[in-house]
N, C-alpha and C positions, 0 to 999 in steps of 0.2 A: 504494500500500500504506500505511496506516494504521500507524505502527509508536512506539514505545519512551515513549508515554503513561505504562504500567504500572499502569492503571487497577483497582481493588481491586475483584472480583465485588460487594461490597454496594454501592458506587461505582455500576455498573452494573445495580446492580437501583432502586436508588433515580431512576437514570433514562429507563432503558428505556422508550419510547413515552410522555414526558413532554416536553409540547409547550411550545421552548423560544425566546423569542427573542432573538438578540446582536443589539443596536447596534452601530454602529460594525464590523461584519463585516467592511469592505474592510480594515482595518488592517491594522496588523503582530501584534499581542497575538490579535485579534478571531479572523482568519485560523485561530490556533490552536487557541481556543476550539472554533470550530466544528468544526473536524477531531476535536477530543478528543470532542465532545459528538457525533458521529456515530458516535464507534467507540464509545462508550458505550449507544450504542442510540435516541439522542431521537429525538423528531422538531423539526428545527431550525428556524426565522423565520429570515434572515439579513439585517438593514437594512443598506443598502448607500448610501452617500451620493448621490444622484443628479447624473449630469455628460453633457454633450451629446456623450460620446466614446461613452457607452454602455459603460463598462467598470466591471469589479466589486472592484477593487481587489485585495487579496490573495486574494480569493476566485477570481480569474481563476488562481491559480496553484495550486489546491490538486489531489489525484488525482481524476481524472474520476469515480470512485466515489462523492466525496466529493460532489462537485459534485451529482449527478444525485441524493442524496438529501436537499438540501435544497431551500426554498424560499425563492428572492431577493425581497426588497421592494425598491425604490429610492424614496429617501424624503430626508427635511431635518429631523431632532427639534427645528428650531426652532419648527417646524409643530406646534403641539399638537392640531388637529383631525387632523391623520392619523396623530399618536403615539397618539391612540385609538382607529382601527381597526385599527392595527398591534400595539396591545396585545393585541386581543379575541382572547380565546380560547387566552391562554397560562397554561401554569403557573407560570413562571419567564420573570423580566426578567434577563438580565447587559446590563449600560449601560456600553456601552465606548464611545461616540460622543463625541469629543471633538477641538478642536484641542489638540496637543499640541507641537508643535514652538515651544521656550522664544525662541528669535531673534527670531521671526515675532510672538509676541505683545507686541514693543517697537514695533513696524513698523503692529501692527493691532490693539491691547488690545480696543477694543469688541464686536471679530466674537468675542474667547476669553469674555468676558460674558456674548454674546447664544448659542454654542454651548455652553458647559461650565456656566454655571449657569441661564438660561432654559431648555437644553434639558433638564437633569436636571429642574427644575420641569416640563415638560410630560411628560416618562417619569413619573416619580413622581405626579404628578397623573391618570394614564390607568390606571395599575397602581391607586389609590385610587380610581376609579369603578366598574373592574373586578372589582374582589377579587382581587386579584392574587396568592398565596399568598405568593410571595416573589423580590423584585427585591434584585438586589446590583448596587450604584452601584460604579465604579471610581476610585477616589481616586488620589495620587502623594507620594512620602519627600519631593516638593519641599514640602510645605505648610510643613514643617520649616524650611525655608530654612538656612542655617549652623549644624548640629546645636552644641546649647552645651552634651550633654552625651552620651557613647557607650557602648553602644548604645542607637539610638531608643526610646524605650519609647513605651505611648500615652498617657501624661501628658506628654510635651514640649509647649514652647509652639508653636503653628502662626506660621509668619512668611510674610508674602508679598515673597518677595525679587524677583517677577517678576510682570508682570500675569498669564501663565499661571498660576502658583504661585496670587496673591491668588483666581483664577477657581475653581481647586481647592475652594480653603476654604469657597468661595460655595458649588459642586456639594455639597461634605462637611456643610455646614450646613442645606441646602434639606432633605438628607437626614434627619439628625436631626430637624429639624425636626417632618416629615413620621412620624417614627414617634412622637414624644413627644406632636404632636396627634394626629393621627389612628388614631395604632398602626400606619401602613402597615409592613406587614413587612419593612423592608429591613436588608440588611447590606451594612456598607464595606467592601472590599477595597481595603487599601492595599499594592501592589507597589512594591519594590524599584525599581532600574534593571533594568528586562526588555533581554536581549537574545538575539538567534538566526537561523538560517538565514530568509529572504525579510526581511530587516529594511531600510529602506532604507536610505542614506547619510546622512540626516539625522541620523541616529545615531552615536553616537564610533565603536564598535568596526566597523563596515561601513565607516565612513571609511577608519580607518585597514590596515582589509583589503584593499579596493578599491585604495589606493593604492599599499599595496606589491607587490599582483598585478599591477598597471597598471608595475609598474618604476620610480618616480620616484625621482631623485637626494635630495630632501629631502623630508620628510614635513610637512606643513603642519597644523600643528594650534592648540589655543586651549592657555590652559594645561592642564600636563600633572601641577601636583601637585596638585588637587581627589582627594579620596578619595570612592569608589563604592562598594556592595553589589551585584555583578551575580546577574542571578537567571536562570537560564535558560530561554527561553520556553514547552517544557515543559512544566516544574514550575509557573510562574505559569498554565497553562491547567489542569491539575490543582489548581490551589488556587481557580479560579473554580467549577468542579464542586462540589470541598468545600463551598464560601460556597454553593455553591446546593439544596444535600440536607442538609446536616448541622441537625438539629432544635433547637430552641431558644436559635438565636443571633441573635433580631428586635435590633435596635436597637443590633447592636455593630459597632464597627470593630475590623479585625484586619491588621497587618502580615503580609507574607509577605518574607522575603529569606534569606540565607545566613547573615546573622551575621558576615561576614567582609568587611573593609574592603581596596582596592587602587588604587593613584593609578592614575590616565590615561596617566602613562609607562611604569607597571611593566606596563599590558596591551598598551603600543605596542611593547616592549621582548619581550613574549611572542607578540606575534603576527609580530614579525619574525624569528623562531627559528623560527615555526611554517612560513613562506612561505618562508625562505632569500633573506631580503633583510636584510640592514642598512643605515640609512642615516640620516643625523644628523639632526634634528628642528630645523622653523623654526617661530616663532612666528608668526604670522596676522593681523595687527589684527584683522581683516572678524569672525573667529572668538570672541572676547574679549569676555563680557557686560561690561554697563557696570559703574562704579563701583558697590560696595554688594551689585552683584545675585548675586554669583558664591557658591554653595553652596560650602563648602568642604568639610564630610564626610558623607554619609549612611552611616552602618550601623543593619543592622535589628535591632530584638529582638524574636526571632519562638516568644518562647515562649509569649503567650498563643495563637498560630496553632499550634501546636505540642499545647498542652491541647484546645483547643476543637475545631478541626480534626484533630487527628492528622497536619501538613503540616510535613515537613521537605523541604528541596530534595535534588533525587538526582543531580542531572549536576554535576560538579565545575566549574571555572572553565575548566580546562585541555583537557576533553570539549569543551567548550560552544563555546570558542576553538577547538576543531582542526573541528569543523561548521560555525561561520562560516568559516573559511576554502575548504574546500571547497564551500559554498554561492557562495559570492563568487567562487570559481575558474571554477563551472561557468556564473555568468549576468553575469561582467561587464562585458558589452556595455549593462546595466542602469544601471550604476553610472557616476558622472563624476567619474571621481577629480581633473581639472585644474580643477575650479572648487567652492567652497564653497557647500553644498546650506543651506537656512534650515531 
């Protein structure tokens, strides 16, 4: 069942049998996407990273409705000759394809290079041969790096506190680039901290789910007072639709988040009220960015998202935390709460 989108009829007229393709569809965000854009009426492309297990990522987990009316590619968007038959014949690009886990790109920077800004180059490049009418690039609050002033506007300075972060700025610029020469139509969607039910462990709040479902004596985390804007997955799939119908916003970037800042302890501290586990918090080394690299506060300011879009978030912090929890309750044989996920 399709459910609690809350998809607005001109939302759904605007894409009704509008043939649409997500990147990056196995995700955790992607996953979303697709679900909202099927109950919305498209007809969906879904690129799916291609892996010798043969599996689809979050798309293996969506309702079988969902599934059966889309169509899977299995693909590599670092491959720009099949980012151009995978474009053909869309009305709309959303480019969620990306590595994104911040650890991993200390471990492997060059593959977050050749995926987050090569690959936006060959999406963008295949959308511009096409005529693409309009692709919306996915950006991240990390460009920010240690916000130095609250709430984010989009006159902040971008910082690359991390080779993933710096790979961001690369994807965010290939962008503009791309519409200041060529006009290509694109819009940035820059999300919050996304998080929500099928999310994996790689993520704080499924960590810290997973682990107090799993019963551990200490909770094992990185630090705990970095402040976050969590946005609910949702809302952030409803705010790709907007980026993708809403008329005359070629060439702009637009935040989406809450507006509302909360440390890493005050949601470890909410989600152990939510499970009926308490239990005292260890720090990590393994967990712990290096020197320099550690964001210290993102909040968003989503008031031009707000004018342009009409997008304010609707599921509160406390909603969103009480569905990861039962998400996490019901597939934690998924999750490996005794070892640190990158």
């Amino acid at each position: 069942m399709i459910d609690d989108f809350h998809l607005e009829d001109a939302l759904k007229a605007a894409l009704a049998g509008r043939r649409v393709l997500v990147t990056g569809a196995g995700g955790f965000i992607g996953g979303h996407v697709v679900e909202a854009l099927v109950a919305a009426g498209a007809q969906v492309r879904a690129l799916v990273r291609y892996n010798g297990r043969n599996d689809f990522g979050s798309i293996d987990e969506l309702p079988g409705e969902v599934k059966a009316a889309i169509e899977v590619v299995t693909g590599d968007i670092r491959d720009p000759h099949q980012m151009i038959r995978v474009v053909e014949g869309c009305d709309i690009v959303l480019h969620l394809a990306a590595l994104i886990a911040i650890p991993f790109s200390y471990v492997a920077p060059q593959s977050y290079v050749e995926t987050n800004v090569s690959g936006t180059l060959n999406i963008l490049e295949a959308a511009r041969l096409h005529g693409t009418p309009r692709v919306v690039v996915t950006s991240t609050s990390e460009v920010y790096g240690t916000a130095i002033r609250v709430p984010i506007d989009l006159e902040h300075p971008l910082q690359g506190q991390s080779p993933y972060s710096a790979s961001k700025i690369g994807s965010d610029k290939i962008a503009e680039s791309y519409f200041l020469s060529f006009q290509t139509p694109v819009v940035t969607l820059r999300p919050f901290n996304t998080y929500g039910p099928r999310q994996s462990d790689r993520a704080v709040i499924p960590t810290i789910a997973a682990q107090l479902l799993a019963g551990v004596e200490t909770l094992r985390l990185g630090r705990i007072d970095p402040v976050r804007d969590f946005l609910y997955v949702r809302d952030t799939a409803r705010a790709f639709l907007l980026a993708a119908t809403v008329p005359g916003i070629e060439g702009r970037t637009l935040h989406v988040g809450t507006g509302v800042g909360v440390t890493i302890g005050e949601v470890a501290e909410r989600l152990m009220q939510l499970t009926g586990h308490v239990v005292p918090i260890a720090t990590e080394s393994q967990r712990l960015r290096p020197d320099g690299s550690e964001v210290e506060r993102l909040i968003c300011d989503n008031s031009v998202a707000a004018e342009v879009l009409g997008f304010q978030s609707r599921v509160s912090l406390g909603q969103g935390l009480g569905r990861v929890v039962e998400s996490v309750r019901g597939r934690l044989d998924r999750y490996r709460p005794d070892r640190y996920q990158r």
